[in-house]
C-alpha positions as CSV (number, residue, x, y, z in Angstrom):
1,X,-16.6,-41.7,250.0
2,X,-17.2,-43.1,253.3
3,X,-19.0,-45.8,253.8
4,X,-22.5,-44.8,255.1
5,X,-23.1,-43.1,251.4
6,X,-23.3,-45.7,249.4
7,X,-25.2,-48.9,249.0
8,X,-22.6,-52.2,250.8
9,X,-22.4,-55.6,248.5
10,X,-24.3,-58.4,250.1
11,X,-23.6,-59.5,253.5
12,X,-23.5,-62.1,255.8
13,X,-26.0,-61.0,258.6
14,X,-24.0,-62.8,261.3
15,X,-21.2,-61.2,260.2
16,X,-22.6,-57.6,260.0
17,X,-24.4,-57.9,263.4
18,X,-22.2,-59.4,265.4
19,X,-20.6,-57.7,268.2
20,X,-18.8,-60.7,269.8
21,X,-14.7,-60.7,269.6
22,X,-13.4,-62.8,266.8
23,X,-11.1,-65.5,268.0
24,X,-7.3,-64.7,266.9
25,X,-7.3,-67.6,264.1
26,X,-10.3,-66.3,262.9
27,X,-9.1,-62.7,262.8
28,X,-5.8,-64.2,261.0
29,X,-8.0,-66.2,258.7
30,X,-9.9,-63.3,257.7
31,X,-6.7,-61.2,256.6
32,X,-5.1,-63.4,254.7
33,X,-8.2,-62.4,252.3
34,X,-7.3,-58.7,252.1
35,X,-4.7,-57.3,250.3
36,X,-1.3,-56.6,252.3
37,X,-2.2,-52.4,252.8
38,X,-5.6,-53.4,254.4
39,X,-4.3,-56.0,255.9
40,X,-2.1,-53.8,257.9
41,X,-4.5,-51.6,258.5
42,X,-6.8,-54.2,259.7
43,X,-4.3,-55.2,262.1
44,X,-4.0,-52.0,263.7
45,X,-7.5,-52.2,265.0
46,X,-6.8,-56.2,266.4
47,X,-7.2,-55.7,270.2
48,X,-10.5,-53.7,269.8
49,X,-11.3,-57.0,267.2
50,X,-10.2,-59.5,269.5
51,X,-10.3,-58.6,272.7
52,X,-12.2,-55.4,273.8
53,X,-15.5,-57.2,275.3
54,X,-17.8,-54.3,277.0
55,X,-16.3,-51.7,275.1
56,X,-19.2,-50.0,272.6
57,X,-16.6,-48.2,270.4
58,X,-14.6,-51.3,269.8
59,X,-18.5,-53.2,269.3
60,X,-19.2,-50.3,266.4
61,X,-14.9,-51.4,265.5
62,X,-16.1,-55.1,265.3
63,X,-19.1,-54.3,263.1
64,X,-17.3,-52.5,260.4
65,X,-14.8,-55.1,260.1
66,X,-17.4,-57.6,259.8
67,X,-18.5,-56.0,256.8
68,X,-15.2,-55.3,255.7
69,X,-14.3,-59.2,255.9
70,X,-17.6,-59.7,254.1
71,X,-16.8,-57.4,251.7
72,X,-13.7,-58.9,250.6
73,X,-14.7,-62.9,250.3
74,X,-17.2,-61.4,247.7
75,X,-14.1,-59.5,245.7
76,X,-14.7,-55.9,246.5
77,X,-11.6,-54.3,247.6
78,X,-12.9,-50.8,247.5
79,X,-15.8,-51.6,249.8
80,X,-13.4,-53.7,252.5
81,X,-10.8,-50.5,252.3
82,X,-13.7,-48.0,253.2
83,X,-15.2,-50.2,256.2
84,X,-11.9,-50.8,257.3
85,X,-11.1,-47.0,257.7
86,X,-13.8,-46.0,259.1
87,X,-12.8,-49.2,262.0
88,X,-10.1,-47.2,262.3
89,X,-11.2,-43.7,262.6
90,X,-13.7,-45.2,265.0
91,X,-10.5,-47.2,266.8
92,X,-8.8,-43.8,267.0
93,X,-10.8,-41.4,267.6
94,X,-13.9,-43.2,269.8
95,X,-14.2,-42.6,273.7
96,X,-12.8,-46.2,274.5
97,X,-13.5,-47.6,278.2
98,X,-10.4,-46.5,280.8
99,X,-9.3,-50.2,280.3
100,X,-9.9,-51.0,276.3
101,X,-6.7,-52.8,275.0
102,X,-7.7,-50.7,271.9
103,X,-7.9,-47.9,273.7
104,X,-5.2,-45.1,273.7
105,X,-1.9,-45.4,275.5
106,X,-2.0,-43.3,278.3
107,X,1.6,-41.7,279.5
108,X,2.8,-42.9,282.0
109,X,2.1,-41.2,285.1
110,X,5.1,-39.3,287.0
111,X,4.9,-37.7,290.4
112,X,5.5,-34.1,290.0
113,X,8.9,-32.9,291.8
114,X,8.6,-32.1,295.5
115,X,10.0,-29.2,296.5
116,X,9.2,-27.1,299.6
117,X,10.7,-24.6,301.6
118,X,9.5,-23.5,304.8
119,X,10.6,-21.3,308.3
120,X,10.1,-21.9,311.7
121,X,9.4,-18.3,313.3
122,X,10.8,-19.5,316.4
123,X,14.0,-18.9,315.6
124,X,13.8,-16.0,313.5
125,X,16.0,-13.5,315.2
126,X,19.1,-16.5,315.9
127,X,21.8,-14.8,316.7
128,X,24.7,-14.7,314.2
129,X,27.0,-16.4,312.3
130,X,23.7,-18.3,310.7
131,X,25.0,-21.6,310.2
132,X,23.3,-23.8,307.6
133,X,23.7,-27.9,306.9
134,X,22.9,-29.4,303.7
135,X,23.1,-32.7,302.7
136,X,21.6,-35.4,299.9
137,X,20.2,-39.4,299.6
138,X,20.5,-41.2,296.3
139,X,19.2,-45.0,295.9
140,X,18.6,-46.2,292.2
141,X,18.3,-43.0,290.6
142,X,16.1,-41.2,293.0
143,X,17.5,-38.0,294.4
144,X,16.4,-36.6,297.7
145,X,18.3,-32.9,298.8
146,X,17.5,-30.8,302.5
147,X,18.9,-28.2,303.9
148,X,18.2,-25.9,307.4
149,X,19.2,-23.1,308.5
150,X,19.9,-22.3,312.1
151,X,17.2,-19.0,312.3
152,X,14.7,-21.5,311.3
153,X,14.5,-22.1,307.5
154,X,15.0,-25.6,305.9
155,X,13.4,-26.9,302.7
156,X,14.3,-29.8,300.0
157,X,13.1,-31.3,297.0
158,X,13.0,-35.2,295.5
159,X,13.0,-36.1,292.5
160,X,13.4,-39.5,290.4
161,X,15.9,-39.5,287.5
162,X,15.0,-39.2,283.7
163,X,17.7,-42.2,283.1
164,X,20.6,-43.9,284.2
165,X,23.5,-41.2,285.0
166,X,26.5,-40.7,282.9
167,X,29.1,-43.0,282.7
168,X,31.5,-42.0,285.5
169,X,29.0,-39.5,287.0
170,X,28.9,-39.4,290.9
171,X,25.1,-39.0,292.1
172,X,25.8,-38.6,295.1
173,X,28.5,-36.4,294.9
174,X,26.3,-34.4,292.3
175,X,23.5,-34.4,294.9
176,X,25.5,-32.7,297.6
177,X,26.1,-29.9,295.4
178,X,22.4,-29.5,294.3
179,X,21.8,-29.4,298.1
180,X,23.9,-26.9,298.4
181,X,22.5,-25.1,295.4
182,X,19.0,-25.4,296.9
183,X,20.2,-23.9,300.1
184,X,21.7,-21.0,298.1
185,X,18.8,-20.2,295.9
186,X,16.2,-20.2,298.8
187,X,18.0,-19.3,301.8
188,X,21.2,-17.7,302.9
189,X,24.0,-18.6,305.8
190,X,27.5,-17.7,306.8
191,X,28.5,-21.0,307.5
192,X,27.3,-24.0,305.3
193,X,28.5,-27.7,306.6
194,X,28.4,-30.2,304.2
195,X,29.3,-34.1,304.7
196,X,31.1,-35.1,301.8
197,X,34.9,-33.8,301.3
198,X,34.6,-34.5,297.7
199,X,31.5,-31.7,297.6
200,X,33.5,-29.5,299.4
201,X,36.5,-29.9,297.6
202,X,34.5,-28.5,294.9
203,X,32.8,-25.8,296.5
204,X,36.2,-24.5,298.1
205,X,37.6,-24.8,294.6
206,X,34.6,-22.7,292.5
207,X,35.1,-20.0,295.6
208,X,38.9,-19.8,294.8
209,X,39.5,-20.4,291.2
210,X,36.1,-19.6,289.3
211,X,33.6,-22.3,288.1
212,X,35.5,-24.9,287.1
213,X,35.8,-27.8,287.0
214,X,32.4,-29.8,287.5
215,X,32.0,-33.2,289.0
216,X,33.0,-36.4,286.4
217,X,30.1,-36.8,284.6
218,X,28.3,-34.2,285.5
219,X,26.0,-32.5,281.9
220,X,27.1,-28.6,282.3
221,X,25.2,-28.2,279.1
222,X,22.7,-24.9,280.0
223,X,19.4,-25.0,279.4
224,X,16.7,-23.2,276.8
225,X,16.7,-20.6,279.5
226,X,19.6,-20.7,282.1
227,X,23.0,-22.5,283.1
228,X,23.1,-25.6,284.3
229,X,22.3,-25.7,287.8
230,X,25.4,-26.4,289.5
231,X,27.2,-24.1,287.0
232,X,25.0,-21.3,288.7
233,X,26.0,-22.6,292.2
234,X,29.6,-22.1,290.9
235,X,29.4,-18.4,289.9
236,X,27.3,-17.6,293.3
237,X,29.5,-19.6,295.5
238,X,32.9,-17.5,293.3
239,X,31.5,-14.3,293.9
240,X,30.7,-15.4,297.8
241,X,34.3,-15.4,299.0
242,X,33.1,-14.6,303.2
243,X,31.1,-18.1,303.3
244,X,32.1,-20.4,304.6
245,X,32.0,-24.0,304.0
246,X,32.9,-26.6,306.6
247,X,33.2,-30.1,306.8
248,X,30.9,-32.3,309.7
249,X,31.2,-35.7,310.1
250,X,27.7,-37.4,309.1
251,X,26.0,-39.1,311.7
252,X,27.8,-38.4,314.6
253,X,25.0,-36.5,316.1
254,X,25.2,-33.1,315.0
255,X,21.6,-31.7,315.1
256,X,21.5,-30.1,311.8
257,X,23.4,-32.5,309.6
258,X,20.7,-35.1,311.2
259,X,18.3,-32.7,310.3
260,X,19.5,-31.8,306.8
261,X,20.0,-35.9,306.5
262,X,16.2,-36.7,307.8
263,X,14.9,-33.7,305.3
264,X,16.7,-35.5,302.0
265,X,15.7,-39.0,302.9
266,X,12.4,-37.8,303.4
267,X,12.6,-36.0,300.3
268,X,13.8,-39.2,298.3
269,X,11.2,-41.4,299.8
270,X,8.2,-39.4,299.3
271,X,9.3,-39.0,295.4
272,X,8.3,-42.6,294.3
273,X,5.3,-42.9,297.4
274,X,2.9,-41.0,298.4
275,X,3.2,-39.7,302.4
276,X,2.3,-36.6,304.3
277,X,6.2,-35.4,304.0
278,X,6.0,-31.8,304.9
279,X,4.4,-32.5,308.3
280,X,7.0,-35.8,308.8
281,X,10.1,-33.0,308.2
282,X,8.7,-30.1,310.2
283,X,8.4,-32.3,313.1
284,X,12.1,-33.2,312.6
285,X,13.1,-29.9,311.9
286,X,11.7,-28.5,314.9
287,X,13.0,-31.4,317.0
288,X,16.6,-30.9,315.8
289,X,16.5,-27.0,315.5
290,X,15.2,-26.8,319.6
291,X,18.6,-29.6,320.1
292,X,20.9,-27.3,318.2
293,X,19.8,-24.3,320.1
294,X,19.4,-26.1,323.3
295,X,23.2,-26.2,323.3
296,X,25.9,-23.9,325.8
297,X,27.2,-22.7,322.6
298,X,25.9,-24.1,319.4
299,X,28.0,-21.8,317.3
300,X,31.3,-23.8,318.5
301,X,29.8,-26.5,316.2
302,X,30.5,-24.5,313.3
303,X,34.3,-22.8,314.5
């Protein structure tokens, strides 16, 4: 029976009407008179009791209870346990103000992934090899990856971490390698340069010998749906034995390892703020891509 359908004991009118929070030693005071199951049920409902001024669910929250704690100094249990469930249905289920304390927890709020790929139709028709530079920024578990492509196409993607990486695990190391795997996926080359000799150790090693091993600390685990996704970049880069990786010292200059560089710390950054990212990179992009073209013989870069 809820409580609207019968007839309540006798009341205090202050206490029914009341809307005002109770003070916590009140609210205390007032529990100690219920038994301990609706006294734990009261307390679920405290910040809406205590706390929640201008909100009119929590006022309609207070109200109950006040009748509730009525209820109980006069030695009806049954009446107390029906106003204080329907506190809580109201607690639970009422359209609280944005900032109630009593109000719902709202999840907290994560900035979808940013990916994006792109192509610069300038230099559509480069003349071959295609040589592609890929490269990754890690700083407290926020990943940024890039890669460009020398006819024109560049993209990369930033995300923040789901928790701390495995014990031994090399993020940036890792990273690399999902650069590479972003390249891969989205693009294509005949010569990739990467930065890191431990990524290209790898690389040279899944090309040779198949698609182990993975990097220390790395979770190969597949997914619902797929492999893992450097586990993938092993098998493409295995059955890719005419690519070409090559190592290029990062910053020294070289126009696309700046640009693959600029695109993953751009990436990175714009993951925990909020920037206009995609116009910041294709600025860079076209900057570094007219350099690397601009060259007597850009290709001798890549021999």
């Amino acid at each position: 029976m809820r409580a609207s359908e019968g007839s309540a004991p006798p009341v205090n009118g202050a206490d029914a009407m009341s809307c005002m929070p109770l003070s916590l030693h009140r609210f205390d005071e007032e529990l100690r008179a219920l038994s301990t199951e609706l006294a734990a049920r009261a307390q679920s409902v405290r910040a809406g009791a205590t706390r929640a001024y201008g909100c009119h669910v929590c006022k309609v929250v207070r109200q109950a209870l006040g009748l509730a704690f009525t209820a109980a100094r006069h030695g009806d249990e049954e009446w107390a346990g029906l106003l204080i469930g329907e506190a809580v249905y109201y607690a639970e289920h009422g359209g609280h103000l944005a900032d109630c304390p009593q109000g719902p927890v709202a999840p907290p709020k994560r900035r979808p992934p940013l990916e994006v790929h792109r192509s610069l139709t300038e230099w559509a028709g480069a003349s071959l090899p295609l040589v592609a530079a890929t490269d990754a920024s890690w700083w407290k578990n926020v990943t940024g990856v890039g890669y460009v492509v020398s006819d024109g196409r560049w993209g990369m993607r930033g995300h923040k971490g789901s928790g701390r990486p495995l014990a031994g695990a090399d993020p940036v190391v890792i990273g690399e390698l999902h650069a590479v795997a972003l390249l891969l996926e989205h693009a294509d080359a005949d010569v990739v340069l990467v930065d890191s000799m431990a990524a290209l150790k790898f690389l040279r090693s899944w090309q040779s010998s198949g698609t182990a091993p993975m990097p220390c600390g790395y979770d190969a685990r597949p997914t619902a749906t797929e492999p893992a996704a450097l586990v993938r970049l092993a098998e493409r880069v295995a059955e890719r034995p005419d690519l070409r990786f090559e190592h290029v010292k990062a910053h020294r200059g070289h126009p696309l390892n700046e640009t693959a560089d600029s695109l993953a710390s751009i990436a990175r950054r714009r993951a925990t703020r909020r920037f206009d990212a995609v116009a910041r990179a294709e600025g860079l992009v076209q900057a570094f891509l007219a350099a690397w073209h601009d060259q007597d013989d850009p290709h001798a870069l890549a021999a």
